[in-house]
C-alpha atoms as one frame of an Amber mdcrd trajectory, in Angstrom:
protein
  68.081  87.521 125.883  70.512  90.057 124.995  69.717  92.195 128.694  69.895
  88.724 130.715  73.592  87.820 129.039  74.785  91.120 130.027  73.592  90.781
 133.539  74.379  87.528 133.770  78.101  88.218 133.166  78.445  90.722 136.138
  79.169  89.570 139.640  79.075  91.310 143.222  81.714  92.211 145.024  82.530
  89.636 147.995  85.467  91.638 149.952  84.820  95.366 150.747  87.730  97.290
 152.417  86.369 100.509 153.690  87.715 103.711 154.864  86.433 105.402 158.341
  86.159 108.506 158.475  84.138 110.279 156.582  83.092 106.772 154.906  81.554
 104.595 158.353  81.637 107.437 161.080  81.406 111.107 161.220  84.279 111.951
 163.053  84.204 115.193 162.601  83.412 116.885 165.793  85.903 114.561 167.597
  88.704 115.539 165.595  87.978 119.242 165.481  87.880 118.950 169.727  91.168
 117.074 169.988  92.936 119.595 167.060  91.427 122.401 169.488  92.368 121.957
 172.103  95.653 120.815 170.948  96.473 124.238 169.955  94.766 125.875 172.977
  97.139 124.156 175.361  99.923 125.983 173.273  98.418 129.721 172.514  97.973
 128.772 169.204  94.780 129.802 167.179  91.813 127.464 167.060  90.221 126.016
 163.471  86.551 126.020 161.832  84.979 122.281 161.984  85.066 123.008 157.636
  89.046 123.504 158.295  89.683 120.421 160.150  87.329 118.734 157.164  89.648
 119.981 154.412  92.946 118.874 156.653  92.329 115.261 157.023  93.060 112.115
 155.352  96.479 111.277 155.115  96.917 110.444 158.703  96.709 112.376 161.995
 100.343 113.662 161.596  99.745 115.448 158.606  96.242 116.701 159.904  98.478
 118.516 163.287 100.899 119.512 160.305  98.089 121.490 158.490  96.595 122.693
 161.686  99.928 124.084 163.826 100.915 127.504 161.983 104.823 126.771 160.723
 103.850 123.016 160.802 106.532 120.945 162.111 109.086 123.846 162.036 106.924
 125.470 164.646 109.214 124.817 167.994 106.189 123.903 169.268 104.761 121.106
 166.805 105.621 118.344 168.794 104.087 119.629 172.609 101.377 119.887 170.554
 100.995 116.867 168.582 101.258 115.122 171.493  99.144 116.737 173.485  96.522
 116.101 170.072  97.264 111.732 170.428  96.522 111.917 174.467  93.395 114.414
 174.325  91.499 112.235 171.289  92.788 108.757 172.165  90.767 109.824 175.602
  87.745 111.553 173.926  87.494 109.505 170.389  84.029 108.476 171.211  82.329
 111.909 172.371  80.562 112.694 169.815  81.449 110.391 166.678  78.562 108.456
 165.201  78.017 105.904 162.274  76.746 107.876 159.426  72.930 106.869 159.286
  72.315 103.555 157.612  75.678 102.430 158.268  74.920  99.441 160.626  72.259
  98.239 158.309  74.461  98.478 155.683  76.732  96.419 157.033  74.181  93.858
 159.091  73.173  93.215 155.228  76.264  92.911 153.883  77.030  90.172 157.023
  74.082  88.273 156.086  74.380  88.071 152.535  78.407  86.524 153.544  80.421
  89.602 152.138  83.604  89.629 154.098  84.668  93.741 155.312  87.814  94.894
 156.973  88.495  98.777 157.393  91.565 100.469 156.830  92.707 103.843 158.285
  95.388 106.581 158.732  94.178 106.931 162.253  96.283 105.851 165.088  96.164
 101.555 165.252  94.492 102.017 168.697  91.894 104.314 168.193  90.807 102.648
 165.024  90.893  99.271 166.726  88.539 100.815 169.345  86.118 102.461 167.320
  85.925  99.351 164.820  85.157  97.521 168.054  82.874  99.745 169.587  80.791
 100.554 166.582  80.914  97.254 164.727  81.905  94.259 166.663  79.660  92.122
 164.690  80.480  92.489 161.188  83.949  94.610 160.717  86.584  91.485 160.747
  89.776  93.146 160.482  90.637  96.836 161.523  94.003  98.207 160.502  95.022
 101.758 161.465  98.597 103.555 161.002 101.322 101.018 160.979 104.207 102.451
 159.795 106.337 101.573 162.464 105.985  97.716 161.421 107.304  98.875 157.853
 103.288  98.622 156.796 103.205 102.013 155.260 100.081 104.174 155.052  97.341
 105.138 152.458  97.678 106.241 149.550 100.371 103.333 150.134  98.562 100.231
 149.278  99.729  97.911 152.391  97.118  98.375 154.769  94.949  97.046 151.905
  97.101  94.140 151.107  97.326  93.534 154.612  93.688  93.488 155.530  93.249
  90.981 152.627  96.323  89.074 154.206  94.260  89.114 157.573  90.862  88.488
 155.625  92.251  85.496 154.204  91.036  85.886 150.594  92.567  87.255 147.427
  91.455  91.062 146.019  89.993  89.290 142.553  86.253  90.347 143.804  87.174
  93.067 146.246  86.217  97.104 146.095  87.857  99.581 148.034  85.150 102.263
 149.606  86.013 105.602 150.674  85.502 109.398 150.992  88.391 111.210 149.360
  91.123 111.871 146.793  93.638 109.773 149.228  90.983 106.898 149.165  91.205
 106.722 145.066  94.858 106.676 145.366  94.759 103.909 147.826  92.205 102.115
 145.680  94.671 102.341 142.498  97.693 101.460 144.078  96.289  98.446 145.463
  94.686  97.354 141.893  90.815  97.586 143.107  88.430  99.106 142.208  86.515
 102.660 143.976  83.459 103.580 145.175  83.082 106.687 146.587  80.572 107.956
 149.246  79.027 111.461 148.851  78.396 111.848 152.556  81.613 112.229 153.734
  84.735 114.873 153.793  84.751 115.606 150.176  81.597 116.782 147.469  81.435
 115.562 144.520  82.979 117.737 142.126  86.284 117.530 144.256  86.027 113.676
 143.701  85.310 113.608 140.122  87.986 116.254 139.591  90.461 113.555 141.859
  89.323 110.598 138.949  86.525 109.220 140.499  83.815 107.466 138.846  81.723
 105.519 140.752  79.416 106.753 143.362  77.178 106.273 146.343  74.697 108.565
 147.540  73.549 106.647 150.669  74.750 103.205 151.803  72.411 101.275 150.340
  74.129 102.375 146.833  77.330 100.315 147.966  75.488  97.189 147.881  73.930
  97.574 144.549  77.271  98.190 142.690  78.464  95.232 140.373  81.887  94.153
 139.156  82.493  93.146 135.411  85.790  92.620 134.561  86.653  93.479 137.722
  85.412  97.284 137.031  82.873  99.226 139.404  79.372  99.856 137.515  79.154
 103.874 137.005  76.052 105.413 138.468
C-alpha cells in the first residue's frame, strides 16, 4: 500500500518544450559547413567539428563570435557572419538528422496527447523549417531567435513563456528538455523543471557540474520521467 500511495501521487508531464540541437537533431555537420566556409570566404582559419560542438548554444551570433579570431572586433566579423546566415539558411538540411528514436519518441508522445513546442537560439527561419521538415506532425509550435520582437533569447526564459503562450496551456505540468548548461538556465528561469539528454553537445560530467540532475540516456527515458511536486524524478 505504502509503494502504490507513492506512485499514485506522481503525475506525467503533459507540455514538453524541447531544445534542437543537440536535443531533436544532430546538427552538427551543418553548422561546422556553414562556420567553414564562413571563414574560408574571408582567409580566416577553419574549426574541428569538436570546436564548433563546444561553441554553440547561445545563439548563432555568439557561435560566429567564438569562431572569427578577434570576435566581433575582427574588421571582418560582420562579412563573415553574414556570409555564415546566407550559406546555412541555404544548406540547413545537408546533412542534419533526427537523433535516432526521435520520431518515435515523439509519434508516442502525440498519441498518448502530450502537447510539444521547441524552442531555439537558431535563426526564426531556419528553426521554423527544420521543425517543419522533420516534424510536421507532432511539433506544434517552433520558436527560434526573436529578439528583434523584444522576445529575448535562452537562457532568457521568453521563448519558453511564449511557446506556452502559443501552446495555449499553463507550465504547472510542463518540463523543459535539452542538451546543455544554457538549456538548465533556460529551464530555471522559466520555473520548470530539466531533463537533460546525454546524446547531445555536452557529456555528462559537464552537465552535472552545470546543476543538472535529471537524465536521459535515449529518448525513450524522456517519456518515463514523472513530476511530483512539480520536480523531475532523478535517474
Amino acid at each position: 500500500m505504502k509503494i502504490f500511495r507513492i506512485f499514485a501521487s506522481m503525475k506525467q508531464y503533459d507540455t514538453y518544450i524541447f531544445d534542437l540541437d543537440g536535443t531533436l537533431l544532430d546538427t552538427l555537420d551543418d553548422l561546422t559547413a556553414a562556420v567553414n566556409y564562413a571563414l574560408r570566404q574571408h582567409g580566416m582559419p577553419e574549426h574541428s567539428k569538436d570546436d564548433i560542438r563546444r561553441f554553440v548554444g547561445n545563439g548563432v551570433r555568439l557561435l560566429m563570435v567564438r569562431a572569427v579570431a578577434g570576435g566581433e572586433k575582427n574588421p571582418l566579423f560582420d562579412a563573415a557572419f553574414k556570409a555564415f546566415r546566407e550559406y546555412y539558411l541555404l544548406h540547413s538540411l545537408d546533412r542534419t538528422r533526427p537523433y535516432d528514436g526521435i520520431p518515435e519518441l515523439l509519434a508516442a508522445m502525440k498519441a498518448q496527447g502530450k502537447r510539444m513546442a521547441v524552442v531555439s537560439n537558431k535563426f526564426y527561419a531556419a528553426t521554423e523549417e527544420l521543425c517543419r521538415h522533420f516534424f510536421p506532425d507532432t511539433i506544434e509550435v517552433a520558436i527560434g531567435e526573436h529578439e528583434a520582437e523584444g522576445i529575448r533569447k535562452k537562457p532568457a526564459p521568453d521563448t519558453v513563456f511564449e511557446a506556452l503562450r502559443q501552446l495555449g496551456v499553463d507550465g504547472e505540468h510542463a518540463v523543459y528538455v535539452g542538451d546543455s548548461d544554457v538549456d538548465l538556465q533556460t529551464a530555471r528561469n522559466a520555473g520548470l523543471p530539466c531533463i537533460s539528454v546525454l546524446w547531445g553537445f555536452r557529456d555528462r560530467d559537464f552537465l552535472v557540474a552545470s546543476g543538472a540532475t535529471t537524465f536521459a540516456a535515449a529518448p525513450p527515458d524522456i517519456l518515463d520521467q514523472v513530476t511530483d511536486a512539480g520536480r523531475a524524478t532523478g535517474r
